[in-house]
N, C-alpha and C positions, 0 to 999 in steps of 0.2 A: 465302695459300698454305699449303696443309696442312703443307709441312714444317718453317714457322716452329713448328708445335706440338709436332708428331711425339716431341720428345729431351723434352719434358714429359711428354707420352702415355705413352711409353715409360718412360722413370722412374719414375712416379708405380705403374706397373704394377707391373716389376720387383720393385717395394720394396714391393707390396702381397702377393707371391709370397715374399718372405723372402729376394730375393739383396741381400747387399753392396751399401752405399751408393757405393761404387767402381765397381763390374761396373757397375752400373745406368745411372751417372750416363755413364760409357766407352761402354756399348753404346749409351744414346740420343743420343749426341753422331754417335756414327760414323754411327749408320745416316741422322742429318740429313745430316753430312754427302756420305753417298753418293746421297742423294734429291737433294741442291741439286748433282750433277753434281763433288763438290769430289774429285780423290785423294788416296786414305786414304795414302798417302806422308807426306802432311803431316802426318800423327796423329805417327808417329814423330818428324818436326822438330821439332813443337813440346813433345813430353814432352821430347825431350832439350834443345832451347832452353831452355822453361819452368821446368825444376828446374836449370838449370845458374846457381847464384846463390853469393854468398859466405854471403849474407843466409841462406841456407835450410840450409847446411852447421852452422848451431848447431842445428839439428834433432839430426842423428847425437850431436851432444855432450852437448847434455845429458839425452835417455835413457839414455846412459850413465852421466854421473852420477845420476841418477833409479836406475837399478839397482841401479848399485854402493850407494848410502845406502841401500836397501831391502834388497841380498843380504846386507853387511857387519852389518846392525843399527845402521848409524846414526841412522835414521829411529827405534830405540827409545828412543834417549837423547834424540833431541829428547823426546818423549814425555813423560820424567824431568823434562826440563826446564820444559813445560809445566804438570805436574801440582804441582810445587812454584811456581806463578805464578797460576793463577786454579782449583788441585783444594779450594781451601775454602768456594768458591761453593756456594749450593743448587745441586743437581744438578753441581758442579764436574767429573765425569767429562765431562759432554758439552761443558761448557767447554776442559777438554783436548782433546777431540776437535778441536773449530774450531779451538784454539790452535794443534795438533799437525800436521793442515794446513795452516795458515798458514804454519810455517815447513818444512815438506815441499814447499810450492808455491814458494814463492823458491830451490828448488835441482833440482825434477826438472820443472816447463815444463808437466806433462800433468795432467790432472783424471784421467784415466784410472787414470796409475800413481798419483797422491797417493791416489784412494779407496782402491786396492783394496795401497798400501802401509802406510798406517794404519789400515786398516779393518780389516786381517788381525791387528794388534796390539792394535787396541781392542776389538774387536767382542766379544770373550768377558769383556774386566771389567765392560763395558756392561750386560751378560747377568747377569753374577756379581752386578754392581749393583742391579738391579732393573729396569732400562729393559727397555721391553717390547720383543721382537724385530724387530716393524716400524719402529717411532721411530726405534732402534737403528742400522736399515738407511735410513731416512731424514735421519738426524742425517749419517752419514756418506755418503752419495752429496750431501746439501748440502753439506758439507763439503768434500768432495774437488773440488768445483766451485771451489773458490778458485783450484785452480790455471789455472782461463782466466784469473783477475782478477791473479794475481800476476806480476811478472817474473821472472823471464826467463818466459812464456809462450809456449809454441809458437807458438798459433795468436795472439799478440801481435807474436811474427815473422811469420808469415804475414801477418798485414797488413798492416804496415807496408812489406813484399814487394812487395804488390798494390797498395796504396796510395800506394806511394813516399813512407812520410814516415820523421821520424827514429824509430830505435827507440828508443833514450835517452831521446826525450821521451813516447815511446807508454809506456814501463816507470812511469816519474814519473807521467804522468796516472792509471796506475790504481792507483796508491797509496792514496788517499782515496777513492775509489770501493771499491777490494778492503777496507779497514778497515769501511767504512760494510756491506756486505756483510756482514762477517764480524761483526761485533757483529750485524747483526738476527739471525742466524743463534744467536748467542748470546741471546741475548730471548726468543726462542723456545721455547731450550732452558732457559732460567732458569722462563721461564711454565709450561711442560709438566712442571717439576721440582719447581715450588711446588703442581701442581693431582694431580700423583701422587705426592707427596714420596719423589721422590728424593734419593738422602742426601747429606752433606757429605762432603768429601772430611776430609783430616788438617785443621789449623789452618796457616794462614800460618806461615812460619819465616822470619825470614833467612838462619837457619845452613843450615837447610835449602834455602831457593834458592842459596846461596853451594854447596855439596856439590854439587849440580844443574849450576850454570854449570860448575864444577872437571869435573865426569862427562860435559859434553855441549858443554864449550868448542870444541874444535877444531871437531866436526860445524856448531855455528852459526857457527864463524867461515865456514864454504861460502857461504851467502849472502851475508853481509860480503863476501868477496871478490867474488863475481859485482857486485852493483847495486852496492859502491863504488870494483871498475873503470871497471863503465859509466860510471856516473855523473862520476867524476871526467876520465873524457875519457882514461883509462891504455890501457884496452884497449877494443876494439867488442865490442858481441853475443857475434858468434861468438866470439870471441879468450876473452870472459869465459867459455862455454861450453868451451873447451878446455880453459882453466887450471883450472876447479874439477873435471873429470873428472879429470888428474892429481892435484890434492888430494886428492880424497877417495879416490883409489886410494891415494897411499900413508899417509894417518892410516889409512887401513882397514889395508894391511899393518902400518906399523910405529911406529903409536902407539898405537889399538886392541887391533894384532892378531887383527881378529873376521873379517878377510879373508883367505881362502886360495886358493894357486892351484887348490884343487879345485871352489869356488868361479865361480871366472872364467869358463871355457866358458859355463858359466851365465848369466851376464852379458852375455855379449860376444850371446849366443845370441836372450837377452832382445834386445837392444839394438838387434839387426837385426832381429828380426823385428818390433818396435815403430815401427822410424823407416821400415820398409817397409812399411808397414801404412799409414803418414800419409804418404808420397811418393806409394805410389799413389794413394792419395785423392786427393792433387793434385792428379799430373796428370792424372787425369779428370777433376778440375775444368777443369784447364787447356784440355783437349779442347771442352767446353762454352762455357767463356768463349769460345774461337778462333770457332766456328759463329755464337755470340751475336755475337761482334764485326763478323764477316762478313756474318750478316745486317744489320747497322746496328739492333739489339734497343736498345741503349744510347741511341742517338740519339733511337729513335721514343718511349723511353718517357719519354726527356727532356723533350721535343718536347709529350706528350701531358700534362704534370706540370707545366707550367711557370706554369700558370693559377698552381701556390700558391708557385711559387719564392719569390714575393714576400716570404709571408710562413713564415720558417724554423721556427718552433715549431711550426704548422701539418704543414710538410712532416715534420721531427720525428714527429710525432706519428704522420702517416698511417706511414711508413717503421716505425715499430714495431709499428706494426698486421700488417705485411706479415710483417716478420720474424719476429714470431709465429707464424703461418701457415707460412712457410718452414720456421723450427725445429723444427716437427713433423714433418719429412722429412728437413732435411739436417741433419747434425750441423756447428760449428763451418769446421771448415778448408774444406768446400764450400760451404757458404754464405757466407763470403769469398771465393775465389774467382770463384761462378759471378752474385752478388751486387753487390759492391763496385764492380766495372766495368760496371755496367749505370746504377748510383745516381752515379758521378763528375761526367758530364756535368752534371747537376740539382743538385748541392751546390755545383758550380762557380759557377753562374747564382746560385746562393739565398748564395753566400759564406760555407757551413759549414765548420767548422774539421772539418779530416780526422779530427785527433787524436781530438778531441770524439768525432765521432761512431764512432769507432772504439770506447771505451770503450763507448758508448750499445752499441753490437753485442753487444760480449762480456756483459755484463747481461745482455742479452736473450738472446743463446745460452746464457747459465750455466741459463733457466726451459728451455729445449728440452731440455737435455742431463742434468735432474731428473727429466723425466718422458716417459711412453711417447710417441708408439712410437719417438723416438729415444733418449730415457733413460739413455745407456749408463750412468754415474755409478749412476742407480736400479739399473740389472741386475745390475753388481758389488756394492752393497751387499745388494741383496734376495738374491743370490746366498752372500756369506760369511755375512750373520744365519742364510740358509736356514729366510726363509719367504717366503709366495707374494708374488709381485710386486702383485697389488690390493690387500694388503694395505699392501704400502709404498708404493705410489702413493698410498692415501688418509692415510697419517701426513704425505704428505711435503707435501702441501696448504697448512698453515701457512706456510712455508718456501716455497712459491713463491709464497703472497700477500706477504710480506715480501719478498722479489726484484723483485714487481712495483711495490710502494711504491718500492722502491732505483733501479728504472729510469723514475719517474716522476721523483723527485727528481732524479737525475743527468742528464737531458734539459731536464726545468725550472731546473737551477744549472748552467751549466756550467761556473764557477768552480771549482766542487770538482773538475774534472778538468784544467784549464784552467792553474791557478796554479802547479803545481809543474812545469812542462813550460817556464813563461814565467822560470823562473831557470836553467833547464839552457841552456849555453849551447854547445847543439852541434848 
């Protein structure tokens, strides 16, 4: 039946034409299902069914904190605090860089905002440094990819949303995976440092880290309170989302002081137009999934897979084949969505750990969202270094061969994602 294809046809078009992976994924979903006889009445049920989650309300939260760390300059004193912890490394700027994302990603959830809110801070000492423009802009759209691999991760909610597993144990499993990540990332940049000699940063200090933690206390205690909420079982997700937005509003007002209410509009501004940006992606995912589900899409391709259910590394293996492929269309949140419910039925059969394979995703989405034509990560960085985007597509090369070693290893151990999830007891 032609209209099983039609919302791929359609898609596949749209996004070859430059609209919005939203519009695209919305318009192919409808006009399927206006072909299969269905009324478009239900498009509206199921946006406002679909997003109406507790789960999905840490969205609005923590963009907000994501902003407010970005608008106040809290995200600079992380920075501070980085560069007095691995700035005497060869090449130690770019080691700040990953560091400085790392702990920007366990408080604002987005790769989006992580790149382009470290990247607006690094990007010119990188330059001042000697890093050459493109690396530059490569170093940091890897970078800012941390925030799929960190918790609280957006799209770490999202799936566990779609998935229905726990998110406390989704945040713990990508603990050792995002580490593992984030060191090749740093290797990289140590290799590239030693073959262009890039320079040292100051020397180690303790006095000097001790000044740093004193300068950048409060901003890391944000993450502290989010994962050892969660973690500890005090508050959920969302709940940890709410409380670190008040935090950091008020050390921004009145311990800081770097926050003003002229400031805020700004913010609040950011904030919406951010978590409405990833709502609607949703629910046109969610549109897509409803036609796929209705067509029985999940079932046949269950049905049609089942030869390798047998054997799960196997299926592993092809499934990231796929997702590859995918990832150079959809970015992240749609490819969970219109994804994950198609693959349920078949991991059910094959008895793969959801968790697992969830991480196994976000790896693979972190190479799609590095480079064209989804890239966005690439676009912001190539975008503040301001130089051309082929340029930072071929620096950024290394970095996604090292991603692909990280999603080889993480599908082949799945221990390393697996263990810290198996003491959380929630």
């Amino acid at each position: 039946m032609i209209w099983l294809w039609l919302p791929i046809i359609v898609t596949i078009v749209l996004l070859l034409l430059g609209v919005p992976v939203a519009f695209a994924l919305g318009v192919g979903a409808a006009l399927a299902l206006v072909e299969s006889h269905t009324s478009l009445v239900i498009v509206g049920q199921q946006l406002f069914n679909g997003l109406n989650s507790t789960v999905l309300l840490a969205i609005p939260f923590y963009m907000y904190t994501g902003a407010v760390m970005e608008g106040s300059g809290l995200a600079e004193r992380l920075i501070t605090l980085a560069k007095a912890l691995v700035g005497s490394f060869r090449g130690g700027l770019g080691m700040v860089d990953v560091v400085a994302s790392l702990f920007f990603a366990d408080i604002s959830g987005s790769a989006t905002a992580d790149t382009a809110a470290i990247g607006s801070v690094m990007m010119p000492g990188l330059r001042r440094a000697g890093y050459s423009g493109p690396f530059a802009a490569a170093l940091q759209s890897a970078s800012g990819s941390l925030g799929l691999l960190f918790p609280p991760s957006i799209s770490q909610i999202v799936y566990a949303y779609v998935a229905q597993v726990s998110p406390a144990k989704l945040f713990a499993a990508s603990l050792i995976p995002g580490f593992l990540v984030a060191f090749s990332f740093m290797f990289v940049n140590y290799v590239a440092a030693i073959r262009h000699n890039y320079p040292r940063g100051d020397p180690f200090s303790f006095n000097e880290l001790g000044r740093s933690l004193r300068y950048s206390g409060w901003a890391l205690l944000a993450p502290v309170l989010i994962l050892g909420g969660i973690f500890s079982g005090i508050v959920t997700p969302t709940e940890a989302g709410g409380v670190a937005g008040i935090y950091v509003t008020l050390i921004g007002f009145f311990v800081y002081r770097s926050l003003t209410l002229r400031e805020m509009p700004k913010i609040l501004i950011k904030t919406v137009r951010n978590t409405s940006r990833v709502m609607f992606l949703l629910g046109s995912a969610l549109i897509l999934g409803l036609y796929l589900t209705r067509e029985q899409v999940p079932l046949g391709i269950a049905t049609h897979l089942t030869g390798v259910a047998h054997n799960p590394l196997l299926l592993l293996l092809l499934v990231n084949l796929i997702l590859l492929v995918a990832h150079t269309m959809l970015e992240t949140i749609a490819s969970i969505i219109v994804i994950v419910p198609v693959l349920l039925p078949l991991f059910q059969i094959a008895g793969i750990d959801l968790i697992y394979f969830g991480i196994i995703l976000l790896v693979n989405s972190a190479i799609g969202i590095n480079f064209p034509p989804v890239g966005f990560c690439l676009y912001i960085g190539a975008s503040i270094a301001e130089v051309p985007l082929e340029a930072a597509a071929r620096a950024i090369l290394p970095f996604i061969g090292m991603l692909i070693i990280d999603l080889i290893l993480v599908t082949l151990l799945p221990k390393l994602t697996l263990w810290l999830p198996s003491i959380i007891h929630q």
